[in-house]
Every structure is written in structure tokens, then in C-alpha cells.
N, C-alpha and C positions, 0 to 999 in steps of 0.2 A: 723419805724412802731409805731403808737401810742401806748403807752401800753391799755388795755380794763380796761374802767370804773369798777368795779364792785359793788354791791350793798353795802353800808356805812357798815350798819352790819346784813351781814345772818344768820340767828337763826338754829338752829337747829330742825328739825321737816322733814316732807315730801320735797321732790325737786319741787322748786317753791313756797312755800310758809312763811311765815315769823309768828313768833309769836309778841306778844305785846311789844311795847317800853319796851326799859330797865329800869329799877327801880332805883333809887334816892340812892344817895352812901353817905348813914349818915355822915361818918368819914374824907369827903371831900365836901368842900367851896369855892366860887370862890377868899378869900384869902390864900389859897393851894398854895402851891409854884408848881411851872411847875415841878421840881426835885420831890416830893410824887405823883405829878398825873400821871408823865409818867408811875411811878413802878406800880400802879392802872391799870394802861392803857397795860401794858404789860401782866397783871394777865389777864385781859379782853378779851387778844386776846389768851391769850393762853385759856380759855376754851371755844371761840368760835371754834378753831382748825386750829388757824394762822398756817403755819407752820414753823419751827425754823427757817430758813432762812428769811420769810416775817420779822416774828418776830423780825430777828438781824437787818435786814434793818432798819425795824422802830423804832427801840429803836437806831441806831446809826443815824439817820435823827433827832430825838429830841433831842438828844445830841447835833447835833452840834446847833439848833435852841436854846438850854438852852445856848450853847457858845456863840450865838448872843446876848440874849435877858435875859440872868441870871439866873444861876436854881432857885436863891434863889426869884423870881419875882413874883408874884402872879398872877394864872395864868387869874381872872378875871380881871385883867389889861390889858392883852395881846390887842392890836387892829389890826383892819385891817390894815392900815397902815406901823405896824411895821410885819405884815407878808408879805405885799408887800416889803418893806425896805430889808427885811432879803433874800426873793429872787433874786432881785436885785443884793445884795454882794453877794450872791452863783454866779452870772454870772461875777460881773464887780470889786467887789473890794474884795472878798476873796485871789486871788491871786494864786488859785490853781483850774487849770478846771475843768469844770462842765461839764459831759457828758448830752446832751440830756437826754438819760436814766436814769441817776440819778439826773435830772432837775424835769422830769417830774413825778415819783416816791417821789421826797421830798414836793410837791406841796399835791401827795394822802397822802401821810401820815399826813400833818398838817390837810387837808380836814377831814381826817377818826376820826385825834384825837380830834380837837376840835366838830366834829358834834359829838362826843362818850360823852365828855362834858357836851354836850349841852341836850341831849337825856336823860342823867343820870340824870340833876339837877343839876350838878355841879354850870353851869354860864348860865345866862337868855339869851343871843346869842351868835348866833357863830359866831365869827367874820374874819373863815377862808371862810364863803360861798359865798361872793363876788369878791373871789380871782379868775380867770381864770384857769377852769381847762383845759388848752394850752399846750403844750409842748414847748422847743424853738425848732426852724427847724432843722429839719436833713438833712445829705447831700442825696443825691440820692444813693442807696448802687449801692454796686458793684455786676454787674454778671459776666456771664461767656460769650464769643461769641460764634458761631456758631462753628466755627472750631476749637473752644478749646472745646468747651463740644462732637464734633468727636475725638478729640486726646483721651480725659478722658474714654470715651467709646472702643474706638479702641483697648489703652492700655492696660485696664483695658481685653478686652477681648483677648487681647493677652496673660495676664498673666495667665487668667482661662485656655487657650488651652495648656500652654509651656508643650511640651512631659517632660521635666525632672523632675519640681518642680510647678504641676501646683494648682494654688490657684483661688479657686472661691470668695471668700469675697470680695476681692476689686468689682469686676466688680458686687454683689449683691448691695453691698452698692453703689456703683455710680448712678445705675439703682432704688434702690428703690429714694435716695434723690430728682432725676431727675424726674420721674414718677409721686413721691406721694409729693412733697415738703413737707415733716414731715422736723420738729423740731430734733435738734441732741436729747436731752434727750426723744423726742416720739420714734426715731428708735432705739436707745438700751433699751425703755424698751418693745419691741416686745415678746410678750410667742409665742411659737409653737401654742396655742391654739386661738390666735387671728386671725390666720389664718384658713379662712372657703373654705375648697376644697368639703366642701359636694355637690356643683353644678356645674361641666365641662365644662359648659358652663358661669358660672358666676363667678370665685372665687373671693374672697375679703379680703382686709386687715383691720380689726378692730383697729383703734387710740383709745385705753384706759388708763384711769386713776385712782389710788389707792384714788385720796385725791377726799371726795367728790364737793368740792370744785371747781373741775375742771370738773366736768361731763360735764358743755355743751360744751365742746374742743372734745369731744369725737364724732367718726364719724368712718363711713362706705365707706372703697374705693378700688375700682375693678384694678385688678392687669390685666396685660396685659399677654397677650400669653406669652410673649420673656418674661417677669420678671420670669411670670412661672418655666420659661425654665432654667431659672438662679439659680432659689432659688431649682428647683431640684436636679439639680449638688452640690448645695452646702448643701444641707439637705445631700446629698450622701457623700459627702467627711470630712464634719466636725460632722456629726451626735450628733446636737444638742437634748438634752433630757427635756429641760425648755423653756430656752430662745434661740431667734434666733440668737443671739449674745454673745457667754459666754462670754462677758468680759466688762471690763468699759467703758462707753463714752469716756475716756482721750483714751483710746485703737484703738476706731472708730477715734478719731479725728487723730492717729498716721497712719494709713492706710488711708484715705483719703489725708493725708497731702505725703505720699512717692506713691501713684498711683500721684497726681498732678505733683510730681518733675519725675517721670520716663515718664511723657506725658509733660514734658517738659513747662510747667504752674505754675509761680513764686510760687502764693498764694491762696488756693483754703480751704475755710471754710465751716462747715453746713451754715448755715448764707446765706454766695453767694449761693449755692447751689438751696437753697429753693426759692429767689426769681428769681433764672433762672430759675427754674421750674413755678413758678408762669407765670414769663414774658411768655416762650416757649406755655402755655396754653393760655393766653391772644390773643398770636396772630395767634393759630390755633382755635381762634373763641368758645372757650369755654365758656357757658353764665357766667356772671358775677356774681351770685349771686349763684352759684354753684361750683367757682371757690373760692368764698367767705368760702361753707363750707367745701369747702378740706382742705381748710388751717385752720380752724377749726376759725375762726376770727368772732367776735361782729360783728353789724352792725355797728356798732361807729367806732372802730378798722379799719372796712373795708374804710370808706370813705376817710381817709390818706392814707392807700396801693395800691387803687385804681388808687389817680391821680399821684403816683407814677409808677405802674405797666404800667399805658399808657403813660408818656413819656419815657420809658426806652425800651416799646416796640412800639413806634413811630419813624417815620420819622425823620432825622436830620434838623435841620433849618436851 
């Protein structure tokens, strides 16, 4: 899945809109070594509201491009060229794999850092903007089949029924990943309150977000009868008072991972999960562009998941 474009640098102000280019960084020149501009550029992101993570990403992405290309180098020397050069050895002659995902992540970072640059006065171009912002290919993921996601189900609801020791969480979380294809970290940050039972005839699951940053991920999605049915039992038995999940993601991933081996299913991830729900929507005829915002995804995002989602829910050749 492509990761989503997003915009070089959003300002802080109302949702949707952007204040004035950034302003000209006196104490930096385009003979700045790459080493002072990254720590600029770190400060940069942290008061636009990177978050620490983005943050570690991208300061460990220029890192290793200062290992390519020298901290000590200045950085209006940098050319296109040697940032084509330097992804290249991220693929073929570093000698230590490059994931897809962190292919296509080190490409945004050089994009974000040198157009920040560029934007600032630092250097009169940017000579990361002719680079391809491509990913390399990824393989087709993996889903679930038909008769493994009935065992996962089956299970799962055998485990919520056992007269002795009976648990409803597996079978909630099977049922919502399958239903709603959420992201592992969108189902453990479920509140009580995202959930809207004010209409008996409509209820709905709210996908939201603390960082603003992420608002347009955020979406509105109709729970079924039978999920209903689920999450009642399990509001009954675990009587959660916050979150619909008191416990950590690493927790969800542990209960998913032991209903998969007691349904008899080698290996089964949020990951797989969400594009077998993707797929299972696809080919009960769900419009595309509605299937686009359940899964909360760009239109950009969307046209790589797309012609994936249809050979995976296509015919064999």
C-alpha cells in the first residue's frame, strides 16, 4: 500500500488551510554542512507537530544519507544525481535490505527536507524534486480465504459461547477487523464514546484521531446487527469505562494471534486482516470510492490498493 503523499509543510492555522512560505533561516547557507541543517530541520519539524516517531524516522533517514554523502558536505552541493545515486545503494549496493516501506519513506524525507531548504532560502533549488516519488513494488499481501476467515469466526464464536470460561473479545475483535478493516493502532484507540447507539436503527463506529494531523483518516462506519450483538456481550462481560479495549495494541496483537492458532491458521496479522476485509467488500460489490473512505485512504493511496484489491479478489489466470 503506497504510503499517502502529504502536503511538504502544513502550517498551523484552520483545517485546510496553509499560512505564508517560511521565512529565510539567517544562521544557515547553502555552504551549511548537511550535519547543522538536519538539527535545523529537526527543530523545524518539531514545531510544526511532527510526531516523535515521524521525527526519529526522519532524522535516522538523513543520517544515514550524511553516511552516503558526508555530514561534513555542504549541503548546496548536494545534486540530483547523487540523491538518485544514494537510493540506488539503499536498494543494490548497501548490502542490507530495504523494505518497500522504508524505500518509499526515505525518498519523503529527502523530498520534505530538501523542499524545507528550498522554501527557507537556505539553497536556490531543490534538487530532490525531480527524484520519483515511486515506491519499489511490493508483493501482493497476504489474506485470509474463505474458509479460514469461517474457522476464525467459528472459533472465535465458540470461544465467546464455552459454558465454563467464556470470553467475548476474541470473537469482537475478529468481527470488528473483518467488518470495519481498521488499522491495528485505529482499533485499540476505540473510546466507549466513539461509539454512537443514539439511532437503533443506524449505529456507527467513529475512526478518530488525537494528532491533528491525521484528521482526514478520520470516518464514520455503520456497525452491523451481529457486531452489535457482539460488542453487547462484551460491554457485559468486560465492562469497559474508557476505552473499548483496556489494554495495549501488543495485547490485541496476542489475542488475535492465539484465536488464529486455536482455528488452526499458521499466521494471521491486523495487516492480513484489513485487506481481507477490503478484498471480501470489493467482491460483494461495494462502490469503490466508498470502499476507498472506510479504509480511510487518499485518492493517491487509493490507486496502488485498488489494483491490488482486484487481482486478489479476481479470477485465477
Amino acid at each position: 500500500m503506497r504510503d499517502e503523499q502529504l502536503p511538504l509543510f502544513p502550517q498551523r492555522g484552520r483545517r485546510g488551510e496553509y499560512s505564508a512560505p517560511l521565512t529565510e533561516i539567517p544562521e544557515l547557507g547553502r555552504d551549511s554542512s548537511l550535519k547543522s541543517t538536519v538539527g535545523e530541520f529537526d527543530a523545524h519539524m518539531r514545531r510544526e507537530g511532527f510526531t516523535e516517531n515521524t521525527r526519529k524516522a526522519f532524522h535516522s533517514d538523513l543520517r544515514l544519507f550524511m553516511k552516503y554523502a558526508g555530514g561534513a558536505s555542504s549541503v548546496g552541493a548536494v545534486t540530483t544525481k547523487q540523491i538518485q545515486d544514494f537510493l540506488v545503494w539503499l536498494l543494490d549496493g548497501r548490502g542490507v535490505p530495504c523494505s518497500p516501506k522504508s524505500y518509499a519513506r526515505r525518498v519523503t524525507t529527502l523530498k520534505r527536507f530538501f523542499a524545507w531548504l528550498t522554501e527557507s532560502g537556505v539553497i536556490a533549488g531543490d534538487p530532490a524534486a525531480p527524484v520519483p516519488h515511486r515506491p519499489a513494488e511490493r508483493p501482493l499481501p497476504d489474506i485470509l480465504y474463505a474458509d479460514q476467515v469461517d474457522a476464525l469466526l467459528s472459533t472465535s464464536k465458540s470461544i465467546m459461547n464455552d459454558p465454563d470460561s467464556p470470553d467475548s473479545r476474541p470473537c469482537l475483535l475478529a468481527r470488528l477487523l473483518l467488518e470495519m478493516g481498521i488499522k491495528k493502532g485505529e482499533c485499540a484507540r476505540i473510546a466507549l464514546d466513539h461509539i454512537d447507539r443514539s439511532d437503533p436503527s443506524g449505529p456507527a463506529l467513529y475512526i478518530r484521531y488525537d494528532n491533528p494531523r491525521m484528521h482526514k483518516k478520520e470516518r464514520k462506519l455503520a456497525l452491523s446487527p451481529g457486531l452489535v450483538s457482539v460488542l453487547d456481550r462484551y460491554l457485559e462481560q468486560y465492562e469497559p469505562r474508557q476505552d473499548l479495549f483496556d489494554c495495549t495494541a501488543r495485547n490485541l496483537e496476542y489475542v488475535l494471534s492465539d484465536l488464529a492458532e486455536q482455528a488452526g491458521i499458521d499466521d494471521v496479522s491486523f495487516e492480513m486482516m484489513r485487506w481481507t476485509s477490503a478484498v471480501r467488500d470489493y467482491r460483494e460489490g461495494v462502490d469503490e470510492d466508498d470502499l476507498r473512505q472506510k479504509l480511510g485512504l487518499s485518492p493517491i493511496t487509493w490507486v496502488d490498493t485498488l489494483e491490488k484489491i482486484e487481482i486478489l479478489a479476481g479470477p485465477a489466470l
